[in-house]
C-alpha positions as CSV (number, residue, x, y, z in Angstrom):
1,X,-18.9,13.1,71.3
2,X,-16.0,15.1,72.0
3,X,-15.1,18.5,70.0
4,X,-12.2,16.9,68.1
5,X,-14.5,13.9,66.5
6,X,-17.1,16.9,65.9
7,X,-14.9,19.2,63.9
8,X,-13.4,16.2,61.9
9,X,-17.3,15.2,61.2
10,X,-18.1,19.1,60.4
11,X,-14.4,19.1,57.8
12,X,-16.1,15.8,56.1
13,X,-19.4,17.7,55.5
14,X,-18.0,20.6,53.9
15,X,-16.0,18.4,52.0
16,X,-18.6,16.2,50.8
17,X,-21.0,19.2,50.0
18,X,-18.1,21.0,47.9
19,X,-17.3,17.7,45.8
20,X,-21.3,17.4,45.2
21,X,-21.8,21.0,44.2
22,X,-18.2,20.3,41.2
23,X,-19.6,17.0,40.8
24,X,-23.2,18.7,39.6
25,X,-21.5,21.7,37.6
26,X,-19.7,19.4,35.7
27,X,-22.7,17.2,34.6
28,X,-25.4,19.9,34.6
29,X,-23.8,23.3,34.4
30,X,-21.0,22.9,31.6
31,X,-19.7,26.2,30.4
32,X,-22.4,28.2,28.5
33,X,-20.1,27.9,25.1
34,X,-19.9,24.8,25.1
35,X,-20.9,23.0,21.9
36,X,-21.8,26.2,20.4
37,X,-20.5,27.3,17.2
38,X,-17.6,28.8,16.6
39,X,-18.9,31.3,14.0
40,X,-22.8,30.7,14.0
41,X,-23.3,32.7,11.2
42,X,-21.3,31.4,8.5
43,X,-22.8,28.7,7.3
44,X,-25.4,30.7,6.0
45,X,-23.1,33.0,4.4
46,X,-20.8,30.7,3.0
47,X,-22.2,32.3,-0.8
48,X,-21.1,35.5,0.2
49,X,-17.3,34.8,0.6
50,X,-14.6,36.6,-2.1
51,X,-11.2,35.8,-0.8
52,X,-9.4,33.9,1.7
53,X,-5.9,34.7,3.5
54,X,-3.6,33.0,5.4
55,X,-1.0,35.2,7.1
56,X,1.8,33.9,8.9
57,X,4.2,34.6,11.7
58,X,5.6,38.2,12.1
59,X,2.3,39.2,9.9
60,X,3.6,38.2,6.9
61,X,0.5,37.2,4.3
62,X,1.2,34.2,2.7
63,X,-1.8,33.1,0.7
64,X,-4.7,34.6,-0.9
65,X,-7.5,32.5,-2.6
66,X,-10.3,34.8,-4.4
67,X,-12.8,34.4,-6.6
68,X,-12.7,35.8,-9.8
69,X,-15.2,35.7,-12.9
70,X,-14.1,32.3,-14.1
71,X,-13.6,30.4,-10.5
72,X,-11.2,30.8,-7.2
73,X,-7.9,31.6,-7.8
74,X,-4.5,31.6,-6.3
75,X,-3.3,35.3,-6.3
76,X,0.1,34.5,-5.4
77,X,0.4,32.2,-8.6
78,X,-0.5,34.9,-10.8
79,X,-4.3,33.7,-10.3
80,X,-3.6,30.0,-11.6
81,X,-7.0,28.1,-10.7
82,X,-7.1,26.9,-7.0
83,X,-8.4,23.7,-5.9
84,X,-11.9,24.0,-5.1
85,X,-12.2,20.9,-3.3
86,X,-9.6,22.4,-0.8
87,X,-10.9,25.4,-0.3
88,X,-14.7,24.1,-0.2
89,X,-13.2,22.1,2.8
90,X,-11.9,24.8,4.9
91,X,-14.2,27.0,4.9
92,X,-17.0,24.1,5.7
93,X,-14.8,23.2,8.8
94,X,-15.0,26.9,10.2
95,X,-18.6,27.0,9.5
96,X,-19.3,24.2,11.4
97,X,-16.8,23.9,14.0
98,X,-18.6,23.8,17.4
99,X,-16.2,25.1,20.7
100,X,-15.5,21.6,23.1
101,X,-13.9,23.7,26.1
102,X,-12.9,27.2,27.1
103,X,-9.1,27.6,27.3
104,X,-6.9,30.5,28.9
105,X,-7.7,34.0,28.8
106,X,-4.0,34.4,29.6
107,X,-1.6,36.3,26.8
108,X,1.3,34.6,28.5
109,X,0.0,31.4,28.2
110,X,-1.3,31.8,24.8
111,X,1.8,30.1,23.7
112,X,1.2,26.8,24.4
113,X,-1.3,26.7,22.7
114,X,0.1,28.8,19.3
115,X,-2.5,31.6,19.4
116,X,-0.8,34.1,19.9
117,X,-1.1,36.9,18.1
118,X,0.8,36.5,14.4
119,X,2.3,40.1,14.4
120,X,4.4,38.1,16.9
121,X,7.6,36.9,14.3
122,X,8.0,33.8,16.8
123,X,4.1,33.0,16.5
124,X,3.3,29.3,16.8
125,X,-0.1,29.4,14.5
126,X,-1.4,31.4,11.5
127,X,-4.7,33.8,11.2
128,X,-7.1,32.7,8.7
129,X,-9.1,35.3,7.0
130,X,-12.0,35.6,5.6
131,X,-13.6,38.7,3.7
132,X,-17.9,38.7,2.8
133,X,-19.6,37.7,5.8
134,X,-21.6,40.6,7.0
135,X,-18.3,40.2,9.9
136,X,-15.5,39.8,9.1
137,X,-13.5,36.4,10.5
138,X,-10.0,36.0,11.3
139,X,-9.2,33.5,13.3
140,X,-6.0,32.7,15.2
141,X,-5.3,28.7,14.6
142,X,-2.7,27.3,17.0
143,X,-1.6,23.7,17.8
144,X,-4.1,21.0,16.6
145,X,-4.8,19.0,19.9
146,X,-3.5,15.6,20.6
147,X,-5.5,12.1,20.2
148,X,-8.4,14.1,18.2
149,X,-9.5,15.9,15.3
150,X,-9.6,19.1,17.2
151,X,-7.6,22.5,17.3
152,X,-7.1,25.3,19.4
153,X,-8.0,28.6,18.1
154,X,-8.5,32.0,19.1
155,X,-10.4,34.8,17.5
156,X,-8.6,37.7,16.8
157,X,-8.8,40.7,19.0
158,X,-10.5,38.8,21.8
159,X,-8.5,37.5,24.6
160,X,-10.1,33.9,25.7
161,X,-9.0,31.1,23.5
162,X,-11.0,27.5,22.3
163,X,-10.6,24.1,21.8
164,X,-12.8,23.3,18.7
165,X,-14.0,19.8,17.3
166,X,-12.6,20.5,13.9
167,X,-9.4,20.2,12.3
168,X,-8.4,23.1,10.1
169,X,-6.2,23.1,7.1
170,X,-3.5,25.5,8.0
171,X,-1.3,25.1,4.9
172,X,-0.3,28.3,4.3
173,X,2.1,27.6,0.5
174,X,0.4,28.9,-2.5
175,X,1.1,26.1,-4.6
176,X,-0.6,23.4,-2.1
177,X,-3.8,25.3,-3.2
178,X,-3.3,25.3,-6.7
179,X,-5.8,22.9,-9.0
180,X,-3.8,19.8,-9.6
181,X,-5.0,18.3,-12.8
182,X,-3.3,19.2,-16.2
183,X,-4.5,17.3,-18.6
184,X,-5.4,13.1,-18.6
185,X,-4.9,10.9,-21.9
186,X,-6.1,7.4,-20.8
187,X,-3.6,4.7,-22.1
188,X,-6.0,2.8,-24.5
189,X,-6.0,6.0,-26.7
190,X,-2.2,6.2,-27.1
191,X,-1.2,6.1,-30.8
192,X,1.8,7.5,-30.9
193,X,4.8,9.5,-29.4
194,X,7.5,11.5,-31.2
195,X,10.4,11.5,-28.6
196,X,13.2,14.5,-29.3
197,X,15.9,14.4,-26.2
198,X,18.8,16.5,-25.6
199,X,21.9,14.5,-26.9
200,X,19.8,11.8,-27.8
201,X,18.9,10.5,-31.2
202,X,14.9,11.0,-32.2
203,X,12.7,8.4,-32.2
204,X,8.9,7.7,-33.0
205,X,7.3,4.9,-30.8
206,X,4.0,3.8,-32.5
207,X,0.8,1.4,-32.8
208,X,0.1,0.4,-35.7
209,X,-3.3,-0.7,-35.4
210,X,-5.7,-0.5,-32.2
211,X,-5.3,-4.2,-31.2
212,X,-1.5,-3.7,-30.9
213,X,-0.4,-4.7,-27.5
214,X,2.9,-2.7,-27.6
215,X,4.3,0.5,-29.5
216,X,7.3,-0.2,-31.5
217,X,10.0,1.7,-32.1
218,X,10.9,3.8,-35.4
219,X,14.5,5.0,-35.7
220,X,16.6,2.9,-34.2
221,X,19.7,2.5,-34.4
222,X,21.4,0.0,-37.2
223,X,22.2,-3.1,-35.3
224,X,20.1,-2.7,-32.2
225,X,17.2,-3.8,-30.6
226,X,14.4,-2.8,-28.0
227,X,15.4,-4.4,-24.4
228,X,12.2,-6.1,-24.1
229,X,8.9,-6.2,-26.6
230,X,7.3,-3.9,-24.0
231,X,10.5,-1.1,-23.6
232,X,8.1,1.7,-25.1
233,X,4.9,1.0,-23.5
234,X,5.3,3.3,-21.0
235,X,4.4,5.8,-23.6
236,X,0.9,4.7,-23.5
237,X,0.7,6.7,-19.4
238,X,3.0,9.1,-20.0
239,X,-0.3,11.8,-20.1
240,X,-2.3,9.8,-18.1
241,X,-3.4,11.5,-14.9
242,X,-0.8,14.6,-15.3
243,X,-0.8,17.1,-11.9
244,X,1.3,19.4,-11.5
245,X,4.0,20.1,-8.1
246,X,3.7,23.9,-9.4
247,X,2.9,26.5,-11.9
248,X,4.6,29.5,-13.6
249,X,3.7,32.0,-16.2
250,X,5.7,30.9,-19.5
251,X,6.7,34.2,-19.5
252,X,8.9,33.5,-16.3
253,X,10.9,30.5,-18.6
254,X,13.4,32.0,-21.3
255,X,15.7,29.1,-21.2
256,X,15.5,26.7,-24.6
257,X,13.7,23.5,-24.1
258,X,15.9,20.4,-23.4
259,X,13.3,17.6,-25.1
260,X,10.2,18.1,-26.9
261,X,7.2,15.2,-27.6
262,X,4.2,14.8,-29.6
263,X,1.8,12.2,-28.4
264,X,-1.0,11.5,-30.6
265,X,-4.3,9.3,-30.1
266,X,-6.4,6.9,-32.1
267,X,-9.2,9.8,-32.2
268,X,-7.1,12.3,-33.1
269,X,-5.9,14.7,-29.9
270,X,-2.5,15.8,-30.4
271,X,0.0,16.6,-27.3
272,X,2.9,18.8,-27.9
273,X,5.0,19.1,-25.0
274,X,8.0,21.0,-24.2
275,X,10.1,20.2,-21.5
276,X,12.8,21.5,-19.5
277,X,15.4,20.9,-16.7
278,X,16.4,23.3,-14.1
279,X,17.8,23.2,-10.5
280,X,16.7,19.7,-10.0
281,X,13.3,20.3,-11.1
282,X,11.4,19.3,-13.8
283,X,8.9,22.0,-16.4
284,X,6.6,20.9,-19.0
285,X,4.4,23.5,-21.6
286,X,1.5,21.8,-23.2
287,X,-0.5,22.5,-26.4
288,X,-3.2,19.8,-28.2
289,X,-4.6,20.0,-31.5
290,X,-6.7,18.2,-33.2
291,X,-6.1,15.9,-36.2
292,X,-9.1,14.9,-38.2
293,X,-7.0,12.9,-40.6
294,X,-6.3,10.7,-38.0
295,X,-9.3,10.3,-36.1
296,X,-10.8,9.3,-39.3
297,X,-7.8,7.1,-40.4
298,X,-8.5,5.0,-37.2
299,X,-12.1,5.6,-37.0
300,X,-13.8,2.4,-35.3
301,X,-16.6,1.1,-38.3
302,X,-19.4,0.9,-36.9
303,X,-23.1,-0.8,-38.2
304,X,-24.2,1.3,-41.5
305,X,-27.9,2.0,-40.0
306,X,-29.0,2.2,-43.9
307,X,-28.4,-1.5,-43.7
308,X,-31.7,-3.9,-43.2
309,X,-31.9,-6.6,-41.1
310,X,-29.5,-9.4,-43.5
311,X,-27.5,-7.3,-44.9
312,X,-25.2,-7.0,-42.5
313,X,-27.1,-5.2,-39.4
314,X,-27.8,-6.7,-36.3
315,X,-31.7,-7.4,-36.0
316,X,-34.0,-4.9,-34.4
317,X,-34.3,-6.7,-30.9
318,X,-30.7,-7.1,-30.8
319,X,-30.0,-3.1,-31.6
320,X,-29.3,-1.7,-28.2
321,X,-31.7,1.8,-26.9
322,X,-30.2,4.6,-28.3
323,X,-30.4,6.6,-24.7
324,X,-27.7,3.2,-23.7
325,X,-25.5,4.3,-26.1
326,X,-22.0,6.2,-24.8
327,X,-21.9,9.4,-25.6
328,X,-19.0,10.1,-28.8
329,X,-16.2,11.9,-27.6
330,X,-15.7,15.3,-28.9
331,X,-12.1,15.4,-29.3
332,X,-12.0,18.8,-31.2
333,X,-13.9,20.1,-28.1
334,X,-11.4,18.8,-25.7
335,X,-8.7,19.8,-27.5
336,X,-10.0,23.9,-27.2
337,X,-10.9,23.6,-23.6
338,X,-7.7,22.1,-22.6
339,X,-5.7,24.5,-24.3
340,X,-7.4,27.0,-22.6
341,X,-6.2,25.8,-19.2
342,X,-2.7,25.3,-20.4
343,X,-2.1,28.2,-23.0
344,X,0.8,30.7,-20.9
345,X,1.5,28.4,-18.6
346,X,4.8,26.4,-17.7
347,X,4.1,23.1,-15.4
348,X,6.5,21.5,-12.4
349,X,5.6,18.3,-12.9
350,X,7.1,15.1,-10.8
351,X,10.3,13.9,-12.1
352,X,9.0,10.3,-13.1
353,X,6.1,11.8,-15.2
354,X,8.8,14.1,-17.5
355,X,11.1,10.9,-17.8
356,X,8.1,9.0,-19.1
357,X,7.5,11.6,-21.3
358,X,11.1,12.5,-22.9
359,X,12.5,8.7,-22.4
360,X,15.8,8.8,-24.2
361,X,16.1,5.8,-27.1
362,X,19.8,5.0,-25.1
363,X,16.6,3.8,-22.0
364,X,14.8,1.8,-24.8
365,X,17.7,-0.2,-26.2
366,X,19.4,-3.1,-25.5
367,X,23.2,-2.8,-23.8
């Protein structure tokens, strides 16, 4: 065999030998970190947390969720109520991120993946921190990665940066953490609505009885009529699921209301709301009472349990368990707890729930 087919033989080994030994570290000798938790002690100290932050490029802090006596809150909205859910969210996906892959250790590379560090004004991610764990986390959160539910991230102070199996909520505006739910008057309770609109005349849209299938309309004017039967039904939503875009202390709003309602229900919760207009944006202020008068006025009669079986009461076997029975609403309850929610508050509500609301008669009438 001559030298040259030897040392072509003896490059082939080596070869072979080097693509065996990469070939074995990658399927029996992956990097140490490797599905090992990010943080491995959170989970158990998720109880412990009081506050999250989210601070931004150039340093700047831009959120601040803490919890306070009554619930979290939303210190940059004057410590509105923050969504829970949200929060309850994020700080499970820290807890139980797991690092995928070691990425560069490089601060000039850190950029391309957005963890660099956000005293840098042209930083690409945020730091998310967290204060209560026995140590404290902050944690650099850069470009999410493509074609998975993954991010890159890099703790703070520490130079070698992750790719984690967990995609974290990096929304860093104070009102994306705010509760969303104002208050929520299902449709079949809708009695009434008292309608007073800017440049508009007054109007009352009402049901007379329980069975009515639409509200009619008090106060119109002499000669005209509703566009359709159903004009004023959209009354009977107008409170129904109400969230809010944003939230302000009233004491923030001196301008005078543009349209004021009163929406009253069969059992007796009364809605007044204020509304206003401003820089293309639309503010409610909410207060409920509640009526007795007319919660008893359309009180639903019910079997007099006095009555024996022939006079009028169903017979014993028919008489369903009293554990089946719904629970009564307690609409003088729901009325205080609600008003404690919205009492000093002005609302940025979505422009079609505030026209539902203030619906100008000129919108119910026939041209």
């Amino acid at each position: 065999m001559t030298s040259r087919k030897l040392s072509i033989l003896a490059i082939v080994a080596v070869i072979a030998v080097l693509a065996g030994l990469w070939l074995a570290g990658r399927q029996t000798s992956p990097s140490s970190t490797e599905s090992a938790a990010l943080y491995p002690d959170l989970k158990s100290e998720l109880a412990s947390i009081t506050a999250v932050r989210i601070v931004k490029a150039g340093g700047a802090p831009a959120l601040e969720v803490k919890r306070a006596e009554s619930g979290w809150t939303v210190a940059e909205r004057h410590n509105y109520p923050a969504d829970e859910a949200k929060l309850r969210k994020l700080v499970t996906s820290l807890a139980d991120a797991k690092v995928l892959e070691e990425k560069t250790s490089n601060p000039e590379s850190y950029k391309t993946l957005g963890v660099e560090d956000v005293s840098d004004a042209a930083a690409g991610g945020v730091q998310i921190e967290i204060d209560g764990p026995k140590q404290p986390i902050k944690l650099i959160v850069g470009k999410q990665a493509q074609g998975a539910q993954s991010h890159y991230v890099r703790r703070a102070g520490e130079p070698k940066s992750w790719l984690i199996n967990k995609s974290i909520d990096t929304s860093s505006s104070a009102d994306q953490w705010l509760r969303k739910d104002v208050i929520d008057v299902s449709a079949d309770r809708v009695q009434s609505a008292e309608v007073a609109v800017e440049k508009s005349k007054p109007y009352s849209a009402v049901k007379k009885t329980r069975a009515d299938a639409d509200f009619t309309v008090e106060g119109l004017p002499k000669g005209k009529e509703l566009s359709s039967p159903s004009a004023a039904d959209s009354f009977a939503t107008a409170l129904a699921g109400l969230t809010l875009s944003d939230v302000k202390p009233a004491s923030e709003v001196t301008d005078s209301p543009s349209a004021r309602a009163t929406i009253k229900t069969f059992d007796g919760l009364v809605t007044e709301v204020t509304g206003w207009k401003k820089d293309d944006k639309h503010y409610v202020a909410l207060k409920t009472s509640f009526d007795a008068a007319l919660a008893d006025k359309f009180k639903v009669a019910t079997a007099d349990p006095e009555k024996k079986e022939g006079e009028g009461a169903p017979p014993a076997a028919d008489k369903p368990a009293e554990a089946a029975k719904p629970a009564a609403r307690n609409v003088e309850e729901e009325s205080t707890k609600a008003n404690a929610q919205l009492n000093g508050w002005v609302y940025e509500i979505p422009a079609y729930k505030y026209d539902a609301i203030f619906k100008p008669l000129d919108e119910l009438i026939k041209k």
